[in-house]
C-alpha positions in Angstrom: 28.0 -34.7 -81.2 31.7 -33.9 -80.0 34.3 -37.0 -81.4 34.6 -39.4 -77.9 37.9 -39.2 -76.8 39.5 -42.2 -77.8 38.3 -40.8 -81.3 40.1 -37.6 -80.6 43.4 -38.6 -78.8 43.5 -41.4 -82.2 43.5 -38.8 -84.3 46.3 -36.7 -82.4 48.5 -39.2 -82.4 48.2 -39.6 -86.2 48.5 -35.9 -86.9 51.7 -35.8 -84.6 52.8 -38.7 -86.9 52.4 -37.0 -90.2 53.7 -33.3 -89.1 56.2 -34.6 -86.5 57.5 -38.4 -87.4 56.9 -41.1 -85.0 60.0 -40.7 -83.0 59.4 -37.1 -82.0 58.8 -36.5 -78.5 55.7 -34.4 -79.2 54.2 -38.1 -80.8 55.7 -40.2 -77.8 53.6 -37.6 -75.4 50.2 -37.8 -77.6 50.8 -41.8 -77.0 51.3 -41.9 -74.1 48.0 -39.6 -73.9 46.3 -42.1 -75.6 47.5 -44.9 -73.3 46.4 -43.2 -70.7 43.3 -42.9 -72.5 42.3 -46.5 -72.8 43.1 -46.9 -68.8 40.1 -44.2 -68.2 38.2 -45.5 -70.4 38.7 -49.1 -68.9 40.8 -51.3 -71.3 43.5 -51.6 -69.3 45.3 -54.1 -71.4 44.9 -51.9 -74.2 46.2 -49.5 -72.2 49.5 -51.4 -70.8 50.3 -52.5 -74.1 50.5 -48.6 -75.7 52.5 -47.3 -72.4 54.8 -50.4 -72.4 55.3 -49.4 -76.3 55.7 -45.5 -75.5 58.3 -46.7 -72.4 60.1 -48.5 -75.2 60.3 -46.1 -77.6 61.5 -43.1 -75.1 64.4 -45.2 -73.6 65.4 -45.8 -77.5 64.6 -42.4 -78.5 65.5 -40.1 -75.4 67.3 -42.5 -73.3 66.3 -45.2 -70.6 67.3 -42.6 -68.0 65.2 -39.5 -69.3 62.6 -38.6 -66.7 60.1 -38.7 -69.7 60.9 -42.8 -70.0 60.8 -42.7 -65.7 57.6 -41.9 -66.2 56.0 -44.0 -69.1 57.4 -47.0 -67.6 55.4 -45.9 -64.0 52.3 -45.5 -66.0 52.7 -48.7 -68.0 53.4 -50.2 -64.1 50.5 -48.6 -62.9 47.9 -49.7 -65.7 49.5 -53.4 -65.4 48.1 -53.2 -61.8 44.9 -52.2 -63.4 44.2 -55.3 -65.0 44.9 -56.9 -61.9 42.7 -55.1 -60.1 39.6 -54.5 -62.0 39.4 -57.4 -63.9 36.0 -59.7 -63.0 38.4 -63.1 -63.0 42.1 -62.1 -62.6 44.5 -63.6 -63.8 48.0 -65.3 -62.1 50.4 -63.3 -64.0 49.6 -59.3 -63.9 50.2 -59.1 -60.0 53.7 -60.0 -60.1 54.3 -58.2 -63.1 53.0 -54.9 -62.2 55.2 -56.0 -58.8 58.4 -56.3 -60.7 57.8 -53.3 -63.0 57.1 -50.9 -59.8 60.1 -52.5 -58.6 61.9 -51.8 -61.3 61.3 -48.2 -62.0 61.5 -47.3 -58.2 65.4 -48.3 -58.3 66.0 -46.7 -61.3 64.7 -43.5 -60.1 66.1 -44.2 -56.5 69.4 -44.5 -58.3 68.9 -41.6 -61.1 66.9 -38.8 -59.0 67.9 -39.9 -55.4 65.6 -41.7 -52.7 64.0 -38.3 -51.8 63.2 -37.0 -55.4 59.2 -36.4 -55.3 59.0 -38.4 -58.6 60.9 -41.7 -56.6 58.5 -41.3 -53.5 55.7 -41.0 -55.8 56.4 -44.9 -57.2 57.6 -45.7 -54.0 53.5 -44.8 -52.7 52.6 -47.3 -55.5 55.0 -50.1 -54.6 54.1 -49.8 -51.3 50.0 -50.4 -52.3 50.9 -52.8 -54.4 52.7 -54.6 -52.2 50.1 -54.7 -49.7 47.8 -56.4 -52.7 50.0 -59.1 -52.9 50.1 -59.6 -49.6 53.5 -59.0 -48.7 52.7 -56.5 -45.5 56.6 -56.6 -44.3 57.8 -55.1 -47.5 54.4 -52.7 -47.9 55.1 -51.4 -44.2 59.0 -50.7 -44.9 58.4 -49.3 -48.2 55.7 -46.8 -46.5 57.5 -46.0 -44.2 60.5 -44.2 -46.0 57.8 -41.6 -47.4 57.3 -39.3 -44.5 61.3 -38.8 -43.8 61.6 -38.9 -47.7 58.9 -36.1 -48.0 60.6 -34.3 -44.9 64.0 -34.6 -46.7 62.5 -33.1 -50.3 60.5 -30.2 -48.6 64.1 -29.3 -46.7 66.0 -29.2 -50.0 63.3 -27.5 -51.8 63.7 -25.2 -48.8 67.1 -24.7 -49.2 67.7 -24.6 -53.3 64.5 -22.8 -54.0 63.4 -20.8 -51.2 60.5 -21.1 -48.8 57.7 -19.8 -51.0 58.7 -21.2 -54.8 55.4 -23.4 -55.5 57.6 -26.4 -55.7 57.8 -25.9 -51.8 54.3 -26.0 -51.3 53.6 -28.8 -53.6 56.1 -30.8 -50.9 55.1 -29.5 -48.1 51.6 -30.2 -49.3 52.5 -34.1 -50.0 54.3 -33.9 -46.9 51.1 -32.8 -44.8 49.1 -35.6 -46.7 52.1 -38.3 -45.0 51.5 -36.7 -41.5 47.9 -37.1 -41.7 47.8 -40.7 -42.6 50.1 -41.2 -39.1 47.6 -39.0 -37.2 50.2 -36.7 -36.7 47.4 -33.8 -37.5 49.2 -30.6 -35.8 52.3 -31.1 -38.2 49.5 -31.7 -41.0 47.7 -28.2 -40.1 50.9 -26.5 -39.6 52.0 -27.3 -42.9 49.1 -26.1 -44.8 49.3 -22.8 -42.7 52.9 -22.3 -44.6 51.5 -23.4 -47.6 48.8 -20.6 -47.1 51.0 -18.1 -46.2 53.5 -18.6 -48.9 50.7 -18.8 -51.5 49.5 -15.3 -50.1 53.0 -13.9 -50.0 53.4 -15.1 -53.8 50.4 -13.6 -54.4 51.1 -10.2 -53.3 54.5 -9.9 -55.0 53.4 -11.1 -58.2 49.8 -8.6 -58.3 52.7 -5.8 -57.1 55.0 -6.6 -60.4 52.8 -7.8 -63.1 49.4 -6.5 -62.0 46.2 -8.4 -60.7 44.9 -10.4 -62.9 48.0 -11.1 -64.7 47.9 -15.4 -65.5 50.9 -15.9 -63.2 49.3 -13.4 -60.7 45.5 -15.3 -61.4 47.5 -18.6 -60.6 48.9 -17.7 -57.0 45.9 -16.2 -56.0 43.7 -19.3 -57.0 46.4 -21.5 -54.8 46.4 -18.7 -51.7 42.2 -18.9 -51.8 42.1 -22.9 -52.2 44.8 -22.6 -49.1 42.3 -21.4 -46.7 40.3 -24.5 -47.7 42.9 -26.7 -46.2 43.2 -25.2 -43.6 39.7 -24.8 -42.5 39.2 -21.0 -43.6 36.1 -21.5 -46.0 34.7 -18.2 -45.8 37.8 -16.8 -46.3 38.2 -18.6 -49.6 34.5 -17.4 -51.2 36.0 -13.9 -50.0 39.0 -14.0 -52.3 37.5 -16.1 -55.0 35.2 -13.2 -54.8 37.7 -10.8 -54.8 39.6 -12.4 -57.9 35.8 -12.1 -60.2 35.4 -8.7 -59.1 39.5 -7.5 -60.7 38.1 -9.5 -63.8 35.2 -7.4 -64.1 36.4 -4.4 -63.1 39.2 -4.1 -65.1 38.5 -6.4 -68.8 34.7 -5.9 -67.9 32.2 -8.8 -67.4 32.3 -10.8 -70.5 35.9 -11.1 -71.4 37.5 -14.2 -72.0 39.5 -14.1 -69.1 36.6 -13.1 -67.2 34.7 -15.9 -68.0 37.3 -18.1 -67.1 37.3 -16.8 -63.6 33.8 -17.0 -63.4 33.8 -20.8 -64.1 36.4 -21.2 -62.0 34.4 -19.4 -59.5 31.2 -21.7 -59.9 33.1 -24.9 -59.9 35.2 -24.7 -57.0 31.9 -23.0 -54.9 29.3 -24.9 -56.8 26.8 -25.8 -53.8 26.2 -22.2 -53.4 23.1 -20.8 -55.0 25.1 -17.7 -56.7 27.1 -20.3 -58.0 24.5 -21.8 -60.3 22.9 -18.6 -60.9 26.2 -17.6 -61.9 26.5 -20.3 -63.8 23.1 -20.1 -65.8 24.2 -16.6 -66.6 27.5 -17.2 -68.3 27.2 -20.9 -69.6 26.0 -19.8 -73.7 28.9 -17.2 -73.7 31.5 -20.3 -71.9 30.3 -22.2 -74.7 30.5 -19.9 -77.6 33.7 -18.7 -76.7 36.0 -21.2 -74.3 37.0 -24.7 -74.4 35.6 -28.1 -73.7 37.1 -27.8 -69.8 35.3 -24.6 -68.7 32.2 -25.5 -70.4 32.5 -28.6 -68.7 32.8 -26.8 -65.2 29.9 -24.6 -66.1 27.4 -27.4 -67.3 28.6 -29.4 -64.2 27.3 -26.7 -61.7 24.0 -26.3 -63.5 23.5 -30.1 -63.7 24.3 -31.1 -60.6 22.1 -28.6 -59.0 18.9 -29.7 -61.1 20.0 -32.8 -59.7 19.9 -32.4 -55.8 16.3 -30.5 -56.7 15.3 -33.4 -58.5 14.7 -32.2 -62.0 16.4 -34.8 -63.7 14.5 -34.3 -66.7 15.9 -30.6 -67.1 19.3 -31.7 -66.3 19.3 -34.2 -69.3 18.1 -31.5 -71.4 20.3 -29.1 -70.3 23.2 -31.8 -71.1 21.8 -32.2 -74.2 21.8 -28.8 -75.5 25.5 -28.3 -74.3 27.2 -31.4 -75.0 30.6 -32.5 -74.7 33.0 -35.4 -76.2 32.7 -37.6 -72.9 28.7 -37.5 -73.2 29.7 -40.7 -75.6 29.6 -43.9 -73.5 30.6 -45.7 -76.6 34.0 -45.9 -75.2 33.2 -46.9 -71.8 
């Protein structure tokens, strides 16, 4: 059996310990990895009390106004919340708490990064939620409202500094489509996502022109410009190029490659209620798991599973599990 993964992100931290020093930022990031660890796994105390200690150590080690500290302190925020929320009898005092420490970390990175930096409206999203939990709907409503001119502002200036089609863009305008939506303001949502698609397709093109087809960077912008259609209600037209991007594997590093197996996971996963999917999938899951990591193999065995499932084989989908196992198959940690 695979180590769990509280076993596993334990023993990265101590590695980066011995070969790094505990002040290194490479051990800081494999804490906060294991903090965010405990909060999957459901120990959410155990999990505020590492990221509080990793938000300590960064602002001492890398400065209280490093993005690096922004964000362990949001995470420590965030998994305080957490113990408000899923706990069976809650307590008075994590509410407030996680309502001060949101609080907190929004003004600093209001004041740092600006009011319309994506990482300040992100803990502005969070304030506003939490906000709402505590009851306090006047400051929840004002707080979500500043998100959709604040998204509008960043995707303008991401415009402006770094063009129309640099993938920071379409991560904004993407967040930005998501804020229009929860209005009902679904014409601006669509229209977004259609520039999203066509910059994505655009990208595409001018990287497969310069570095070649399957290049990774290529690969990346194609995989964005095919999930792009999905958004914008082209599905078809997504299988086509997904399609498209298995067939340059094959053609050109041949059908069991590496990289070709990687895009035939990716492939299965993302189309994984078609039947050439699984068949897909049962063809290439013993060379996935001889030759790729835990995350493809997790895609692969997924597809298989799922399907046994819906045709009610349970019995073969615990088998199949079984003979393909993987480190979060240990529910000693849950």
């Amino acid at each position: 059996m695979p180590p769990a993964l509280l076993d596993r992100l334990h023993a990265a931290v101590s590695d980066a310990v011995r070969s790094f020093g505990p002040d290194d930022p490479r051990t800081l990031d494999a804490r906060l990895a294991l903090g965010l660890g405990f909060r999957e796994r459901g120990r959410d105390d155990d999990a505020y009390a590492e990221l509080a200690a990793v938000a300590r150590d960064r602002a001492r080690v890398l400065g209280p106004e490093h993005p690096d500290t922004f964000t362990a302190r949001h995470e420590a925020a965030l998994s305080r919340l957490h113990t408000h929320i899923c706990a069976v009898e809650p307590g008075p005092e994590a509410l407030p708490e996680a309502v001060r420490l949101l609080e907190d970390v929004a003004a600093d990175r209001e004041r740092v990064l600006g009011p319309d930096h994506p990482d300040t409206l992100a803990v502005l999203l969070n304030l506003g939620y939490v906000y709402g939990t505590a009851g306090r709907f006047t400051e929840s409503a004002a707080t979500e409202a500043r998100l959709l001119p604040g998204w509008q502002r960043a995707v303008a200036e991401a415009e402006r500094t770094l063009g129309p089609d640099d993938p920071e863009t379409q991560f904004r305008r993407l967040r930005l489509a998501h804020e229009c939506d929860s209005r009902d303001r679904r014409d601006e949502a669509l229209a977004l996502r259609e520039e999203v698609r066509a910059a994505w397709g655009r990208v595409a093109a001018d990287r497969a022109a310069r570095l070649g087809e399957i290049h990774p960077g290529t690969l990346d912008a194609r995989q964005h410009h095919a999930w792009a259609h999905r958004w914008t209600g082209r599905p078809d037209d997504e299988l086509r190029l997904d399609r498209e991007i298995v067939a340059d594997h094959e053609r050109i590093l041949g059908p069991t490659g590496p990289r070709t197996l990687q895009a035939k996971a990716a492939f299965a996963w993302a189309h994984h209620d078609l039947p050439e999917s699984v068949d897909l999938a049962a063809e290439i899951i013993d060379e996935v798991a001889a030759t790729l990591d835990e995350e493809h193999l997790r895609k692969v065995r997924t597809v298989l599973v799922l399907h046994l499932a819906r045709t009610d084989r349970s019995d073969e989908a615990q088998a199949l599990a079984a003979r393909y196992p993987l480190p979060t198959d240990d529910e000693d940690d849950y």
